[in-house]
C-alpha positions in Angstrom: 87.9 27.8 -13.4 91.1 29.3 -15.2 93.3 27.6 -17.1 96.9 28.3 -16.4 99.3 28.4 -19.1 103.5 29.7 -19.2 104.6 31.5 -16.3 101.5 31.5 -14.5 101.0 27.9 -14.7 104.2 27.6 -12.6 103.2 30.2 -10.0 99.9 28.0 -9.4 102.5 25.1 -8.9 104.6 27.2 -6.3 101.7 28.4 -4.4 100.4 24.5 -4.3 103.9 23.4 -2.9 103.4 26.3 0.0 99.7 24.8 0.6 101.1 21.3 0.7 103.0 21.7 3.8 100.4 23.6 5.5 97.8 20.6 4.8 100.7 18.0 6.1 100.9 20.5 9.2 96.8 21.5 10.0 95.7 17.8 9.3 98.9 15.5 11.6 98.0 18.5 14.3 94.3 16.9 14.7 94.9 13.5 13.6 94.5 10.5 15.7 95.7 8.1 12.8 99.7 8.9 12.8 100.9 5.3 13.1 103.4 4.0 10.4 101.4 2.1 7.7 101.8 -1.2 7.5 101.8 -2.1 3.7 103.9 -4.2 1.3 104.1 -1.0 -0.7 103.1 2.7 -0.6 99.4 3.6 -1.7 98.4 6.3 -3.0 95.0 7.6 -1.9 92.8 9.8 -3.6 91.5 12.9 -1.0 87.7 14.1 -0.5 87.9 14.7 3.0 86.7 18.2 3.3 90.7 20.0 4.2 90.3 21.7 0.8 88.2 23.0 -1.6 87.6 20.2 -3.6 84.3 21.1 -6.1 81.2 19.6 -7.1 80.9 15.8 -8.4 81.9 15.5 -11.0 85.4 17.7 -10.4 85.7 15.3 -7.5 85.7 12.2 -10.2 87.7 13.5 -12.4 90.8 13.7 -10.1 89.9 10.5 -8.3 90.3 8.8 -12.2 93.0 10.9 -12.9 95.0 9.3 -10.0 93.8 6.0 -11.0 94.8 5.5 -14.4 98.5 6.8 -13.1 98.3 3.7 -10.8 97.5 1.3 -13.1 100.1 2.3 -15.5 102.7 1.9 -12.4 100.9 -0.6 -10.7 100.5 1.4 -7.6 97.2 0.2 -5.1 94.8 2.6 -5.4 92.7 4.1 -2.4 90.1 6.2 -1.9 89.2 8.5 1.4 85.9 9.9 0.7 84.2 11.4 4.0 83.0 15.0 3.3 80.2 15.7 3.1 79.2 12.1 3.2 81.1 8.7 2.6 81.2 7.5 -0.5 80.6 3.5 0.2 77.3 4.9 1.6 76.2 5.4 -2.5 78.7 4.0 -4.3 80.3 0.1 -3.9 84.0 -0.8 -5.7 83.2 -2.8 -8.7 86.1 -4.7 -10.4 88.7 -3.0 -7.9 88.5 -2.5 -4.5 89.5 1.3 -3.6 88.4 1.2 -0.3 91.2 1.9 2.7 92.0 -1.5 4.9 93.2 -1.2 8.6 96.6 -0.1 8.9 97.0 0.9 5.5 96.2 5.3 6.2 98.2 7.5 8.0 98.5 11.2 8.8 102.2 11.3 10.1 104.2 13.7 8.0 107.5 11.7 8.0 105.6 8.8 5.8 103.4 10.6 3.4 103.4 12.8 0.7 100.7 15.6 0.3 100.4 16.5 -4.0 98.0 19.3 -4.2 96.9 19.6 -7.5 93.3 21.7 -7.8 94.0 23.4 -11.0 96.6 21.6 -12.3 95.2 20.5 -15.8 98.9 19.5 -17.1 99.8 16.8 -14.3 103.1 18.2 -14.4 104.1 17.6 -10.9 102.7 14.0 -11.0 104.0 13.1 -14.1 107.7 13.8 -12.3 106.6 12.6 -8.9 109.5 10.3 -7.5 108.6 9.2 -3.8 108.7 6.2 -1.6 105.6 7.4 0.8 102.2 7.5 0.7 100.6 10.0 -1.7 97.6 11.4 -0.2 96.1 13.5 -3.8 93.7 16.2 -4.1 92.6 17.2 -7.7 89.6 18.5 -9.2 91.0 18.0 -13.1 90.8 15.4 -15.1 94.1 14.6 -16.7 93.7 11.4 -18.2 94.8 12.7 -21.8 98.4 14.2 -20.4 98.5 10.1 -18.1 98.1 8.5 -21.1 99.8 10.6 -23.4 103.1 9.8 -21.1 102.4 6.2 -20.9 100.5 4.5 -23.1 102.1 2.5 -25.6 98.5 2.4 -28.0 94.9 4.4 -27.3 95.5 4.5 -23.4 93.0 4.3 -21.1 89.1 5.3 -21.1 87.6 7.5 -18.8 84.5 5.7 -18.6 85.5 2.0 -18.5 88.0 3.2 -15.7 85.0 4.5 -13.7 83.0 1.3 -14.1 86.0 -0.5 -12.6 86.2 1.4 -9.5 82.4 2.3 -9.1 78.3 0.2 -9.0 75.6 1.5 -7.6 75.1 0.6 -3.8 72.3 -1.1 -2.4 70.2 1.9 -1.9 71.3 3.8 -4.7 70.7 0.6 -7.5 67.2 0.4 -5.8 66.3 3.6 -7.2 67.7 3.5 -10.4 65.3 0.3 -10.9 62.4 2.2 -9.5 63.2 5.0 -11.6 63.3 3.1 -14.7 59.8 1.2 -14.1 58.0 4.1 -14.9 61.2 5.7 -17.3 61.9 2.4 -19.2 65.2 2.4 -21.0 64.7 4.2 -24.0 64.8 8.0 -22.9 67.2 10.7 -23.4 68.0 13.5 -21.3 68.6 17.0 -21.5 70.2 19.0 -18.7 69.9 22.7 -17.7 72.4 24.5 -15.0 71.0 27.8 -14.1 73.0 27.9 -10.7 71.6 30.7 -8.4 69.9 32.5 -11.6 66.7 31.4 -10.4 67.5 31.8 -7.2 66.8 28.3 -5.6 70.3 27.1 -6.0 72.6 28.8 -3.5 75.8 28.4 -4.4 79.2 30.0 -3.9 78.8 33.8 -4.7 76.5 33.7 -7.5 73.5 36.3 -7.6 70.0 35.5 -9.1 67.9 37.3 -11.6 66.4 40.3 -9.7 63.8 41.3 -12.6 61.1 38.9 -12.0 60.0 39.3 -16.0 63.6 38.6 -17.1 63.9 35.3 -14.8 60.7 34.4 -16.5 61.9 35.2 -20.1 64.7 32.6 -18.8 62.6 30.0 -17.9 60.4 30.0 -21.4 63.5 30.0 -23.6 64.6 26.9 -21.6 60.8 25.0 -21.9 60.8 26.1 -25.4 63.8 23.9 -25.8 62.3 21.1 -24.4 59.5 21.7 -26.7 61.6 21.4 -29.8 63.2 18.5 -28.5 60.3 16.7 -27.9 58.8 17.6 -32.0 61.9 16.0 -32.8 62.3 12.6 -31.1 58.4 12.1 -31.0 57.0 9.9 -28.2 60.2 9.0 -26.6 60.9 10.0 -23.1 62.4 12.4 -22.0 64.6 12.9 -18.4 65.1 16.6 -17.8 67.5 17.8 -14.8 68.5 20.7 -13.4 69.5 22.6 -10.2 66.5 24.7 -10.3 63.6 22.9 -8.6 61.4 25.7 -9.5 62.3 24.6 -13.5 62.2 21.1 -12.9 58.3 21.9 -11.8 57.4 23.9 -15.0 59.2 21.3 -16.9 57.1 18.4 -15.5 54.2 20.1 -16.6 55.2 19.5 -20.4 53.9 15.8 -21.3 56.8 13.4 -22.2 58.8 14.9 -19.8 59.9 12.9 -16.8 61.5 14.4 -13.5 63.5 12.9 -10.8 61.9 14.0 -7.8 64.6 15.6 -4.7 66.4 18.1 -4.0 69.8 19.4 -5.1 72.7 21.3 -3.1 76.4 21.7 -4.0 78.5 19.4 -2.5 81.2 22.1 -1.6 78.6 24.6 -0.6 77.2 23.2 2.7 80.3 22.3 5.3 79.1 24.9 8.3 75.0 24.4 7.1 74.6 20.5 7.1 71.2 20.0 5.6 68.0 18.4 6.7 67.9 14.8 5.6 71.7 14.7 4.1 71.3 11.5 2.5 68.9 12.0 0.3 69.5 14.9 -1.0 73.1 13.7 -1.7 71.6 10.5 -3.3 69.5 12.8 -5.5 72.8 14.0 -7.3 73.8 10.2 -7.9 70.5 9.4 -9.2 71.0 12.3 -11.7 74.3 10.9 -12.8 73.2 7.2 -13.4 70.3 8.3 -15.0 72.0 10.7 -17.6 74.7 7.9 -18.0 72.0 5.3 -19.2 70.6 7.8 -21.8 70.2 7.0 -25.7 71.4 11.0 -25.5 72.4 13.4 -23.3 71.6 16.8 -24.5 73.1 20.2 -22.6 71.2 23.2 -23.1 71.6 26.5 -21.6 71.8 30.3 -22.8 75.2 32.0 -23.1 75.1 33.4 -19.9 74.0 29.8 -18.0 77.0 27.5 -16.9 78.2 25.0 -19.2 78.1 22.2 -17.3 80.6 19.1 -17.5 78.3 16.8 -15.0 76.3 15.8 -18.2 79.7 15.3 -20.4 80.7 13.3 -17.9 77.6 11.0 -17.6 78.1 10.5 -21.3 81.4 9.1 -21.4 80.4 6.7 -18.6 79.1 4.5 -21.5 80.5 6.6 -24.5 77.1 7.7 -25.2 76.0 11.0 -27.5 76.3 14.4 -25.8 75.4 17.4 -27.6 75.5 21.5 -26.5 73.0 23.4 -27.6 73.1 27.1 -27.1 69.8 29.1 -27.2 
């Protein structure tokens, strides 16, 4: 995505403040929940509800703890309304705070909430200068913890990662795995992670094309298992966890002995709203697994060509437990 800067930072803010009131207008039209909320004070609620283009994962966490850590500075309750594609209490429970939406707190009516569109918005201007007495109902994509705590910290501000283990553990289901998982893992692995989006041509997503020359997909795909060769001379017998959104890749690297594979597969989370898949919720869970996984790493390494898409899902992971992440470019 591009990063705004000047003049055309402000346009992007204009054309935001036009989207706004359309988004107040479309969602009160077809809402049922317009009744005046009935809290001591206005919460503002982060938005994953499918009105707007909201990204992959971890885009959708990095505005969700963007909004989070301005609340706690202000001491503003926090919400969450996650519901597209899937809820997210069905993977993910609150940990020490409890982000989830309580009867009568939500409403759709226009004349008590505020809509701050912010996709894009990597400076936080317009929340950084937000002065209102309704509900905020936010969608972001960008994490902009750095400009949050550079307005209001007093010392070293808050961490990305320790502010995701407040809000977020495992579910049931999804802690159930991870323990499975890590039977046959262990603990001492690292990880390496390889984003080829539709270069392979198994990951649809968006409007990117695969490889059409058979012999230079295949070129592709032994540069990226040489990697994992190298890798592998240089920790020695440790495990390894490889992910990617290439099933097709995943299967060559399973064949590589070390090398350990999360079975499942992966779909973009903003790619699928008119083509729900079969068996949504484990294919959704698969991208959770991946996350956790990574996150519990001795190392995360990110390793792609110049042409493959750097990835921030793995940089993410990493500073769930400030552990080692490293690029490599081959």
């Amino acid at each position: 995505m591009a990063t705004y800067y000047g003049w055309k930072y402000k346009l992007l803010e204009f054309r935001h403040l036009l989207k706004e009131f359309l988004l107040v207008i479309k969602i009160a039209l077809k809402s049922k929940e317009l009744n005046k909320p009935k809290t001591a004070k206005p919460v503002f609620v982060a938005m994953v509800d499918g009105e707007s283009f909201h990204g992959g994962m971890c885009d959708r966490f990095k505005g969700i703890i963007s909004l989070y850590a301005y609340c706690k500075y202000h001491g503003i309750p926090f919400r969450i309304r996650y519901t597209c594609p899937f809820k997210l209490e069905d993977y993910l429970s609150p940990a020490s705070y409890d982000w989830t939406l309580k009867e009568h707190e939500y409403t759709d009516n226009p004349m008590f909430i505020r809509v701050l569109y912010m996709r894009g918005e990597h400076l936080a201007k317009r929340l950084l200068n937000l002065r209102t007495t309704k509900q905020v109902h936010f969608y972001s994509n960008r994490d902009c913890l750095a400009q949050i705590n550079g307005a209001y910290a007093k010392e070293d501000g808050f961490n990305w990662g320790e502010l995701f283990c407040e809000l977020f553990k495992p579910g049931i289901v999804l802690d159930e795995r991870i323990k499975s998982i890590k039977k046959d893992l262990g603990c001492d692995y690292y990880a390496a992670v390889f984003r080829f989006q539709n270069l392979l041509g198994d990951f649809h997503e968006y409007h990117f094309e695969s490889i059409k020359d058979k012999d230079e997909a295949e070129k592709l795909i032994g540069k990226c298992l040489d990697s994992i060769k190298t890798l592998k001379s240089e920790h020695g017998n440790k495990a390894l966890l490889v992910t990617s959104d290439s099933i097709s890749f995943l299967k060559r690297a399973s064949q590589i002995e070390g090398v350990y594979i999360i079975p499942g597969v992966l779909i973009h989370m903003d790619g699928k709203k008119n083509n729900i898949p079969e068996n949504p919720y484990e294919i959704y869970l698969k991208s959770f697994l991946d996350f956790y996984m990574l996150s519990d790493a001795q190392c995360i390494y990110r390793i792609g060509t110049s042409y493959m898409y750097p990835s921030e899902f793995p940089v993410y992971a990493a500073k769930v437990h400030n552990i080692p992440f490293k690029s490599i470019t081959i």
